[in-house]
C-alpha positions in Angstrom: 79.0 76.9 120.2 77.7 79.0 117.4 78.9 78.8 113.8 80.8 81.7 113.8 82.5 84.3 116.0 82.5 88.3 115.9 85.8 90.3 117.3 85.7 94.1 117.6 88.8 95.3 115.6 90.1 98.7 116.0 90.4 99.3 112.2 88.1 97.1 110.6 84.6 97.1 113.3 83.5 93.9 113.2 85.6 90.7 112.1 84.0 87.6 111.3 85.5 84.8 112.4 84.4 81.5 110.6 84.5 77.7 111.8 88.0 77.0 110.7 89.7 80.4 111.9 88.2 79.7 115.6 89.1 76.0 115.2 93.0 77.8 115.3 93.0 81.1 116.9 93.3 80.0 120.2 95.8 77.1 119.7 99.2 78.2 121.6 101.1 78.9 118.6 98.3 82.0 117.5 98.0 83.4 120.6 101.6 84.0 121.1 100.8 86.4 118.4 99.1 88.8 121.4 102.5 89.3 122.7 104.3 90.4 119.7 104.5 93.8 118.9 104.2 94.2 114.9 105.9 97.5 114.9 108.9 96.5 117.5 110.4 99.2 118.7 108.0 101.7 117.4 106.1 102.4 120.6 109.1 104.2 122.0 108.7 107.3 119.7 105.2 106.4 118.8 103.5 105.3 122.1 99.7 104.0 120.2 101.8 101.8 118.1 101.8 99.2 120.7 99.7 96.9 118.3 100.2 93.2 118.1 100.6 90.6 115.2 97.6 88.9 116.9 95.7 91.7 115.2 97.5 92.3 112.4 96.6 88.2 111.5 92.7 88.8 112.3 92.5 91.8 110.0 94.5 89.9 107.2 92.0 87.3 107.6 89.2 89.9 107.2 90.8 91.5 104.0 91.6 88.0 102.5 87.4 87.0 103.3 86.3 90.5 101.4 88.4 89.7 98.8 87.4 86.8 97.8 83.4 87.5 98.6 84.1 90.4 96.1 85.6 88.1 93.4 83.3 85.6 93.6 80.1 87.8 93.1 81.9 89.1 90.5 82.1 86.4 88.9 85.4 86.4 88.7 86.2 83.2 90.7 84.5 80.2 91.5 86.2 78.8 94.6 85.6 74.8 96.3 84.8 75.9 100.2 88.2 73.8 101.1 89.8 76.3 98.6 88.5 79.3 100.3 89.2 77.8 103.5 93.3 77.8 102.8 93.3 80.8 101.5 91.9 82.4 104.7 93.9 80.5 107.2 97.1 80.8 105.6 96.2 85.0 105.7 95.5 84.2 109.2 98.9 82.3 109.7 100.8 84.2 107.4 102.5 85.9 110.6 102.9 82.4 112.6 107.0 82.3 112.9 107.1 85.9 113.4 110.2 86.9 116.1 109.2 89.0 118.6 110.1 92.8 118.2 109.4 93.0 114.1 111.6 92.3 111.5 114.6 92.7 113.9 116.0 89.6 114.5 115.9 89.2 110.7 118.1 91.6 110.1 120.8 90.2 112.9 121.3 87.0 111.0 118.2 84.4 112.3 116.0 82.6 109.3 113.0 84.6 107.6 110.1 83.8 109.4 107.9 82.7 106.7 111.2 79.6 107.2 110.2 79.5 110.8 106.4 78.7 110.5 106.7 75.1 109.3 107.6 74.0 112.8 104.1 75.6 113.9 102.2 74.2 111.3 104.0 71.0 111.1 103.3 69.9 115.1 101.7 71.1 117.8 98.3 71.8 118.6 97.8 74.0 115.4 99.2 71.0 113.5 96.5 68.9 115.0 93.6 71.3 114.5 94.8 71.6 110.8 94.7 68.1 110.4 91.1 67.2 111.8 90.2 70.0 109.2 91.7 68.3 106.4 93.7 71.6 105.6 97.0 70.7 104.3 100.2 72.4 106.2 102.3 72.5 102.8 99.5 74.0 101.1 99.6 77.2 103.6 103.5 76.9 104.1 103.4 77.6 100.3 101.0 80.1 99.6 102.7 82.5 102.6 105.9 81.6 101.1 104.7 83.3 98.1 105.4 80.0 95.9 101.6 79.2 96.0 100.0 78.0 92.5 96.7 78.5 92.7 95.1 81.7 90.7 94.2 83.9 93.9 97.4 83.1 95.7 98.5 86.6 95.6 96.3 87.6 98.0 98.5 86.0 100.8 102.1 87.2 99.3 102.3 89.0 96.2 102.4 92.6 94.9 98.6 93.4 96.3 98.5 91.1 98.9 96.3 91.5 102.0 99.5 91.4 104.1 99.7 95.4 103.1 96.5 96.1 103.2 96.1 95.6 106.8 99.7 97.0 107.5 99.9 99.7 106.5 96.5 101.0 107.3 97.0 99.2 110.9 100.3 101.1 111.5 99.4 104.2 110.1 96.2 104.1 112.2 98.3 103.2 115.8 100.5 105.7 114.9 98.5 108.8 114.6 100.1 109.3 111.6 98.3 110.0 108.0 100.9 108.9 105.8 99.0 105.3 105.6 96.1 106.3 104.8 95.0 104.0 101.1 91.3 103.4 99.3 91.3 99.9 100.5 87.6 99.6 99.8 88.5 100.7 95.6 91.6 97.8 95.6 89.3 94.9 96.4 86.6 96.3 94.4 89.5 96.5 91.6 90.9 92.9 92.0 90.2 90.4 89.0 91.8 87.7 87.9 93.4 87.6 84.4 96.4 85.4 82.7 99.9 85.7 84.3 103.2 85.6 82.2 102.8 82.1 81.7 99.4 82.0 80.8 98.0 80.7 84.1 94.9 82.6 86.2 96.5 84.7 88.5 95.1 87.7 90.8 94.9 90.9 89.0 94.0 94.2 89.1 91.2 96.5 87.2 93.0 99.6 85.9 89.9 101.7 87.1 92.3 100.6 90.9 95.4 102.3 89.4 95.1 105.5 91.7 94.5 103.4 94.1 97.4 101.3 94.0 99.6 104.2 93.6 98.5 105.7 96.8 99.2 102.4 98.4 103.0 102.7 96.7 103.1 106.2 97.8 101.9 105.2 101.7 104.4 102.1 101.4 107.0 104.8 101.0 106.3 107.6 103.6 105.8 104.9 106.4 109.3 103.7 105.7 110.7 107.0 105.8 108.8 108.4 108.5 107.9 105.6 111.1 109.8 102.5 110.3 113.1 104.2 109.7 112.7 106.9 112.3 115.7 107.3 114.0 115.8 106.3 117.6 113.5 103.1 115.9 116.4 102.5 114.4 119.0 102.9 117.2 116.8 101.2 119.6 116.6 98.2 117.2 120.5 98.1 117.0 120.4 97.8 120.1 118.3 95.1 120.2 120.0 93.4 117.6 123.5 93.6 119.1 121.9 92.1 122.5 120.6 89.0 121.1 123.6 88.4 118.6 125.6 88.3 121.7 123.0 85.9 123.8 123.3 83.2 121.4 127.2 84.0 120.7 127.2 83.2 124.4 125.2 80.3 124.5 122.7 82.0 127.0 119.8 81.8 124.3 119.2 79.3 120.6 117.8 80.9 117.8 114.8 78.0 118.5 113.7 79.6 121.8 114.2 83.1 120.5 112.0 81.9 117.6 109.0 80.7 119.8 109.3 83.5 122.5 107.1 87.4 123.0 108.6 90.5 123.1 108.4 90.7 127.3 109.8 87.2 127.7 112.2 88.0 125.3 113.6 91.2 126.7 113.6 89.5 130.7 115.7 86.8 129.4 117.8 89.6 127.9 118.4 91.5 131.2 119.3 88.5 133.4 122.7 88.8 131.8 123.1 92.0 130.9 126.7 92.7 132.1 127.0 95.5 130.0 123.3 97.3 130.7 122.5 97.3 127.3 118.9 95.4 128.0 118.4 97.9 130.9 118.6 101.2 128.8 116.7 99.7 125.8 114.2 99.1 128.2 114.2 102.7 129.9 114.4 104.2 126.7 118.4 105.4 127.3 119.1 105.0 123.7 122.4 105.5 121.4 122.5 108.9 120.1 123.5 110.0 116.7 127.2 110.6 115.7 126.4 110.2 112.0 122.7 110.8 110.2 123.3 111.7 106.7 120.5 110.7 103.7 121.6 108.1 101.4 121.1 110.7 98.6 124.1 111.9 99.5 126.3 108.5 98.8 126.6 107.4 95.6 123.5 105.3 94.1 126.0 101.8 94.1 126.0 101.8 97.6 127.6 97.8 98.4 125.2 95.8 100.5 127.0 94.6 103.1 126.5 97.5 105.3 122.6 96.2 104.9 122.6 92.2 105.1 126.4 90.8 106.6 125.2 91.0 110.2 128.5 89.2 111.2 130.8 91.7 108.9 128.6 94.4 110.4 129.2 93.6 113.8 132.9 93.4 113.4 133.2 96.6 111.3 131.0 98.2 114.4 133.4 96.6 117.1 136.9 98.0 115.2 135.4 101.2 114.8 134.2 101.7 118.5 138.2 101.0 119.3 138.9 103.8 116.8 137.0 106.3 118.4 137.8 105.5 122.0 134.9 103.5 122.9 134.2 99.9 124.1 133.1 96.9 121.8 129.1 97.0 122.1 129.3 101.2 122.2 129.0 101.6 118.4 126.3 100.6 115.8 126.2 101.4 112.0 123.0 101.3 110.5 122.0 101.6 106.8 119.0 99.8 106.4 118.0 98.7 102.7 114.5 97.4 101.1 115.4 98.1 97.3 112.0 96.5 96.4 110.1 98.5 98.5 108.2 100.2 95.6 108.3 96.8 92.9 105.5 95.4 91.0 104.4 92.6 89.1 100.7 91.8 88.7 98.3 91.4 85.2 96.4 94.8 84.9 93.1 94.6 83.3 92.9 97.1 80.7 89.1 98.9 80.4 89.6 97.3 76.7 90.4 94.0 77.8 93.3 93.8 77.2 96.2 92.6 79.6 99.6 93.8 80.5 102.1 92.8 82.9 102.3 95.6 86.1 106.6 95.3 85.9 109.4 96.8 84.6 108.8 99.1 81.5 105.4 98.4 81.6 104.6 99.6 85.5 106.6 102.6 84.7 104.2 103.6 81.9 101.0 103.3 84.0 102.2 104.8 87.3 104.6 107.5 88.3 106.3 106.1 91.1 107.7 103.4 89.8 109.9 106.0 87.5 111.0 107.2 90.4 111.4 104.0 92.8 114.9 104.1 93.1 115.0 107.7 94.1 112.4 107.2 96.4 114.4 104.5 98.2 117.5 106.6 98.4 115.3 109.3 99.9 113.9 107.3 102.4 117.3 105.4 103.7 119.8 107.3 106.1 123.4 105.9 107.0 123.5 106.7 110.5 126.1 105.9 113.1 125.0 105.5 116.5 127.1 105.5 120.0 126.9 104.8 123.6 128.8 107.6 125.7 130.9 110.7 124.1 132.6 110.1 120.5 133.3 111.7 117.3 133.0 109.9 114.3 134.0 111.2 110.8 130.7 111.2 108.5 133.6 111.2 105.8 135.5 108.3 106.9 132.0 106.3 107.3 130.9 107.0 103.6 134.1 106.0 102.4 133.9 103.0 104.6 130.3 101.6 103.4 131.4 102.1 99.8 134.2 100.0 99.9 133.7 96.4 98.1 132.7 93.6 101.0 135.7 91.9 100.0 138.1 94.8 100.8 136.3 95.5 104.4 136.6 91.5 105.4 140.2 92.2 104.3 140.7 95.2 106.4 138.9 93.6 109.4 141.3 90.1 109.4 144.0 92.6 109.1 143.4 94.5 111.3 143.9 97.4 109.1 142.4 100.7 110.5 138.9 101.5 109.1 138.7 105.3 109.3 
């Protein structure tokens, strides 16, 4: 076998595959990565974006091998080759617990999947190859964690990280859209590394990459509002939510086998019980239609959270107000999706007089424009939307007023039985 491999990738030609990245790609626990959409949903309104994590993992890999080529004939790191060899797996592995269908299953409730990858890289085949390398798991289960040490761990999770890099070009690029489109080539040849808040080396960025970087910000942004949180992406993945909340209510599925499974397995395991068709018309695209779209610029900026990240209060607030409207438990779906660090920061920046400041806060907001604006921007790009399942009217009134109540006050009305609308 030769020393190294080549892969034709769609957006980045030729990928370079060294001897520790083939020693894992085609362990069991990678290649379930094939059958794992990295957009989820996505296809059904965007029919290219039928992209996998497989190749959203060999491109990070790519980006996190330029990277450090770059700093290193800069001069600006000096890397042992078992160094270098971490940091280029754990980009390739960064994705190793993802669930199948995106960030989905997140949302309904189960563990983050960066919590999920230990049992990958802690047995298994992948366990073993890492282990005849000499490549510690909790090493890589840090640094795509994001609570790595070493200097150039925020290449795998940080504000600049090569996670993004590849996303949101890869997306952009599947999509056939253009709102993706960042200088990638100018951000790695603007990485450095310069002293963090607490003195220690840590990656950094040239200010001759701050266009750059805003772009990126700016991309981060328009993807969210035009692709990720497109509509019927977000009905069909309340859908999907409410499906597999309901499996493992029943028993029929664990949040373990849902954990190691693909997107088809998944969705044929779904539709052997489907008693109430849901599986069957998220498969043929028979999604729930919009009673209520309204832009979150149009609620007060203190919106509560729970509408956002209470699955369980969610799902009962959803089921009490199908009743309301005269429609079946599993009918109704209320969506207001939230990333209120979508646009955040916080990285040195490498002045052209030397001199170092932190990219957060105050200081971000006097280098860039967008981060003036990031909370704006967020409320711009969220919608409260209620979705339904046959014929109902739904007060958009009655649901604002509803999502600004207190979490408290909504588990009160809910154990009361107290009407909602």
């Amino acid at each position: 076998m030769t020393a190294f491999e080549v892969v034709r990738d769609a957006l980045w030609n030729n990928i370079r595959l060294d001897p520790a990245a083939l020693a894992v790609v085609d362990t069991p626990a990678v290649q379930r990565l094939r059958y794992v959409r990295q957009l989820g949903h996505a296809f059904l309104v965007y029919p290219g974006a039928t992209h996998s994590r497989f190749e959203h993992a060999l491109g990070a890999y790519h980006l996190a091998r330029r990277a450090l080529s770059q700093l290193e004939d800069a001069g600006d790191a000096r890397l042992a080759p078992g160094d270098r060899t971490t940091l280029t797996l754990a980009a390739l592995l960064h994705d190793i617990g993802h669930y199948p269908f995106s960030h989905a299953l997140e949302e309904a409730g189960l563990p983050r999947h960066e919590a999920v990858a230990e049992r990958h890289l802690a047995g298994g085949e992948l366990a073993e190859r890492l282990g005849e390398m000499g490549v510690p798991p909790a090493q890589l289960l840090a640094l795509i964690r994001g609570g790595g040490r070493a200097p150039l761990a925020g290449l795998v999770a940080g504000s600049l990280d090569v996670d993004k890099l590849d996303y949101l070009s890869r997306d952009a690029w599947m999509c056939g859209v253009p709102y993706g489109v960042i200088d990638v080539d100018r951000l790695l040849m603007s990485l450095t590394v310069a002293p963090g808040p607490d003195g220690r080396p840590t990656l950094a960025l040239h200010e001759k990459g701050l266009a750059a970087l805003e772009s990126l910000l700016f991309a981060k942004y328009q993807m969210y509002r035009n692709v990720y949180w497109h509509h019927a992406v977000r009905s069909a993945t309340a859908m999907f939510k409410r499906l597999v909340r309901n499996a493992i209510a029943a028993g029929r599925l664990s949040a373990d086998q849902v954990a190691v499974a693909t997107d088809d397995g998944l969705i044929h395991d779904l539709m052997q019980a489907d008693t109430a068709g849901l599986a069957r018309r998220l498969r043929e695209r028979r999604l729930a239609k919009r009673a209520v779209d309204l832009p979150a610029t149009e609620l007060p900026a203190d919106a509560p959270a729970w509408a956002a990240d209470d699955p369980e209060l969610q799902q009962h607030v959803e089921d009490r107000l199908a009743g309301e409207v005269g429609l079946r438990p599993g009918e109704l779906f209320l969506d207001f999706p939230a990333k209120p660090d979508m646009l955040a920061l916080d990285l040195p920046l490498v002045q052209r007089d030397g001199t170092v400041i932190q990219l957060a806060g105050a200081d971000a907001t006097a280098q860039l424009g967008l981060p003036r604006v990031a909370g704006e921007l967020h409320r711009s790009a969220r919608r409260l939307r209620v979705f339904v399942l046959g014929n109902a009217t739904v007060s958009a009134k009655a649901i604002v007023e509803l999502v600004m109540l207190p979490r408290e006050e909504v588990l009160e009305r809910v154990a009361k039985e107290r009407s909602l609308l």
